[in-house]
N, C-alpha and C positions, 0 to 999 in steps of 0.2 A: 706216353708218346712225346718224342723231342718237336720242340718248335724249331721249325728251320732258324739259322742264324742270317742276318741280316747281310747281304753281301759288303766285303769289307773295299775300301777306297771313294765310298761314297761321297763323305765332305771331299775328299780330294778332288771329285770330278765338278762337284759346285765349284769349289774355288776356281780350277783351270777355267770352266764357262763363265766366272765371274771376271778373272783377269782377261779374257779372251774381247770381252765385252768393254772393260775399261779402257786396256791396253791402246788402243787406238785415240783417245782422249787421251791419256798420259804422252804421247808422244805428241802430240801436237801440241798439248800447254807447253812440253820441254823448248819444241821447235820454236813457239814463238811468243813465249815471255822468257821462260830461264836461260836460252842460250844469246837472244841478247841483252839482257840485265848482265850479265857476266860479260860477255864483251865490253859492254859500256862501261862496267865498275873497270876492266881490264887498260881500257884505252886512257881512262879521266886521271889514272897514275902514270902516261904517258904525256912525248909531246906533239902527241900525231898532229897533223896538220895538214889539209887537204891540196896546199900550193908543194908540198914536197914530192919528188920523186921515190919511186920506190916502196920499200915497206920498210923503212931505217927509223925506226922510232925509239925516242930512247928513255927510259924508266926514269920519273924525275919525284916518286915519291908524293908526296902530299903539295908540290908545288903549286898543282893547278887551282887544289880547295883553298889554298894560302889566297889566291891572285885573289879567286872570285870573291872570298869573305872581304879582303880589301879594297873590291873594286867598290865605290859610289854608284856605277849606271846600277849593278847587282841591287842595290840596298833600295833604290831609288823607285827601279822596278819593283819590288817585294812590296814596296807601301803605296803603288798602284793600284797594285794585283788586291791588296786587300781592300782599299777603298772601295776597286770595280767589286768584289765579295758583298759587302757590308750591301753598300746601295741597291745593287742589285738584289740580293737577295730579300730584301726586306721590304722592297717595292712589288717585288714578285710575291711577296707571301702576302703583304695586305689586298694589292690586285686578285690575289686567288682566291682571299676568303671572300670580298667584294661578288667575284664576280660567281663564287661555290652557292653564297647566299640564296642569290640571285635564282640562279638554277633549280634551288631546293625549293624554292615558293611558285617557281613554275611547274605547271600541275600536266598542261596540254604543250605537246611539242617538245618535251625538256629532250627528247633524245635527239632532236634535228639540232635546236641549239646548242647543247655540247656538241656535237659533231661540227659545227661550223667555228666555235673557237678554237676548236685544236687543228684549223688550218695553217697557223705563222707555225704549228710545235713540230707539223712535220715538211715544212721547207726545208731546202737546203740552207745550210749557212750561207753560202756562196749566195742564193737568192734573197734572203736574206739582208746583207748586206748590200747589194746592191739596191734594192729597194731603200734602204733607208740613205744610203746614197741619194739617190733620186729625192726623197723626201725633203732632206736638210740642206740640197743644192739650194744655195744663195742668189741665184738669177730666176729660175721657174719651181723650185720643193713647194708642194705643197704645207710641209710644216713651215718653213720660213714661212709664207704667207699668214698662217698663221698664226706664227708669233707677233709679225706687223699689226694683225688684226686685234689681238687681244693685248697690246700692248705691255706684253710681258719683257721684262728686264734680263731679255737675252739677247747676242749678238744677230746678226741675219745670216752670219756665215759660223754657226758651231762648231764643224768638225775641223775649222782652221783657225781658231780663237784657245789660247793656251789655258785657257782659264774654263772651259765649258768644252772641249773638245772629249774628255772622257765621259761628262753626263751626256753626250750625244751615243757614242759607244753603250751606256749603260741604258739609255732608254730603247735601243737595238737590242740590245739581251732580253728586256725585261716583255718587251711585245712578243718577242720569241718564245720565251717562257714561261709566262704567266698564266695561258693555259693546265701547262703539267701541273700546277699548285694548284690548279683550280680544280681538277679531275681528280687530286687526292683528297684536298678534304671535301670537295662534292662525296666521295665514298667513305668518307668519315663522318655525313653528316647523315645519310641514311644508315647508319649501324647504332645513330642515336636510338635506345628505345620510346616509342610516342607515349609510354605510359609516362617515362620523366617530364616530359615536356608537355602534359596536359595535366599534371599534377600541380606543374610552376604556374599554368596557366591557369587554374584553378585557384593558386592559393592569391591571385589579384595582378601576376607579371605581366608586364605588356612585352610588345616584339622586340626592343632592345636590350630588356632586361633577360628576355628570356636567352638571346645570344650573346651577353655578357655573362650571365650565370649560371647558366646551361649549356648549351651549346659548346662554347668556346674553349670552356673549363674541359667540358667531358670531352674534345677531338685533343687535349693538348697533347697526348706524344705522338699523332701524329701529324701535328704542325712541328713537333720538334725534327721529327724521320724526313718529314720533307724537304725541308728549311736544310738537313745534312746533306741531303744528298743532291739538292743543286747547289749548296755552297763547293762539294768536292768536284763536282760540274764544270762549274765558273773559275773553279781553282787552276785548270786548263784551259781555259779560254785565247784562242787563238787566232780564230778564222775571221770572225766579226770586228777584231781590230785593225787584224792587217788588212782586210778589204775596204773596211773605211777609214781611215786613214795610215795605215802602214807603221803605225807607232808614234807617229806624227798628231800635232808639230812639234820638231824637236822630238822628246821623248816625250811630250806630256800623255800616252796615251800604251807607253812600252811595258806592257804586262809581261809577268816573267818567261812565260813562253815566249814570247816576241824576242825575247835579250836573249834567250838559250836559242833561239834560230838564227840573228844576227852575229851571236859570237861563234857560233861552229859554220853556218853556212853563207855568211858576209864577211868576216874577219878567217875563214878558212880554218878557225883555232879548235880544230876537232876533240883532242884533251880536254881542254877548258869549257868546252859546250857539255860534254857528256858529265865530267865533274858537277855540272851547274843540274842535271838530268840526273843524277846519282842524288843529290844531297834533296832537289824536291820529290824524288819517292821514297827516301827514308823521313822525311816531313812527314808527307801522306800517310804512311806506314803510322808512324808514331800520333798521330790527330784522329786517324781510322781506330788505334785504339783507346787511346783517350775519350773520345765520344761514344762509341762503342761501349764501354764500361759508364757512363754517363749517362747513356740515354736510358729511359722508365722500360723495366723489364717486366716481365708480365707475373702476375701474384701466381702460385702455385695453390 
């Protein structure tokens, strides 16, 4: 007796159902990352310019990546942008294990308390900054006040002092974000097993010892996963500068995004801002996979 044969075009019709189902995803990533990544790369070898008439733009080659490498604000801004990086993020990562700790030894309520630190992580920027506005005002902030009171070796007006105007900016990030680092490795500290840590406990470690050599050691990648992915974060930071001080004073506060919106939509220099847009996401590009290959992969 023959076995019937299998009807023929079957993968054919999974795939169609399978494209059928992407298809609509693929056209949307096209619509709005590929089609303007390619304008952008298109325009930053022009010398468009938003004060011109018309659509007369003319091919000038690598001129515009020449300007930006040679401009100082460009360079100037770049060793902001990493400062605001470094500080914050590192402030953000001890605040998180500080306050991750904290949460783990709370036994009663720990879920109402996470839920009320991750209040500043879902404001808006926009709120945000105006709040710590309000804070660091020099006539009624309450942080001014307190700085008066604890007599610490700050000015009374930060966000307009050249010298302290960006660790005002950076302590608006870090209230912001010190939550998210705190809720990852909060979940890195419960995937500890308690047999490690009653073993440590056992062999005479007290509670410091035990989150220096325990704890600490066993969440390290991901304090590193964390640490990466609000530095790529911060690497765009935009909203929180220009609402509290505008990039100001002077430039002390002009993060690279700041410079790529003043040089295309302040100076009108559409070429040259996108150039400045093209060369930090072939950055990113190239740091995403450098860390990437970098960061602890999992043992098979």
């Amino acid at each position: 007796m023959r076995t019937p044969r299998p009807p023929t075009g079957g993968n054919y019709s999974h795939v169609g159902t399978a494209i059928s189902f992407h298809l609509p995803a693929w056209v949307t990533l096209v619509l709005i990352i590929a089609l303007p990544v390619i304008a952008a790369a298109y325009f930053s070898f022009s010398n468009m310019n938003l004060m011109q008439t018309g659509l007369d733009y003319r091919w000038v080659g690598l001129a515009n990546y020449r300007a930006i490498l040679l401009d100082p604000r460009f360079w100037d801004s770049a060793r902001i942008t990493v400062i605001f990086i470094f500080g914050a993020v590192a402030l953000e990562l001890v605040g998180g294990i500080a306050l991750a700790l904290l949460l783990d030894a709370i036994r009663a309520g720990r879920r109402l308390y996470t839920s009320l630190i991750m209040v500043p992580m879902i404001l808006a920027p926009l709120v945000v900054g105006l709040t710590w506005n309000f804070l660091l005002n020099p006539q009624f902030g309450a942080g001014t006040w307190l700085i008066q009171k604890l007599g610490l070796p700050l000015p009374t007006s930060i966000l307009t002092d050249l010298r302290f105007a960006l660790l005002g900016v950076i302590l608006a990030d870090v209230w912001e974000w010190t939550p998210f680092m705190a809720l990852i490795v909060l979940a890195g500290l419960q995937t500890i097993p308690l047999g490690l840590l009653d073993a440590a406990r056992v062999d005479g470690a007290n509670v410091w010892q035990v989150i220096w050599t325990v704890k600490l050691p066993t969440i390290r990648p991901i304090l590193i996963i964390g640490s990466f992915i609000r530095g790529i974060d911060a690497f765009r930071i935009f909203d929180i500068p220009y609402i509290l001080t505008g990039g100001g004073p002077g430039s002390a506060t002009e993060v690279i995004d700041l410079f790529t919106y003043r040089t295309a939509f302040k100076s009108w220099e559409m070429g040259k801002g996108t150039a400045v847009g093209i060369v930090l996401f072939i950055l990113n590009v190239v740091l995403a996979l450098v860390l990437y290959r970098w960061m602890p992969k999992r043992e098979t």
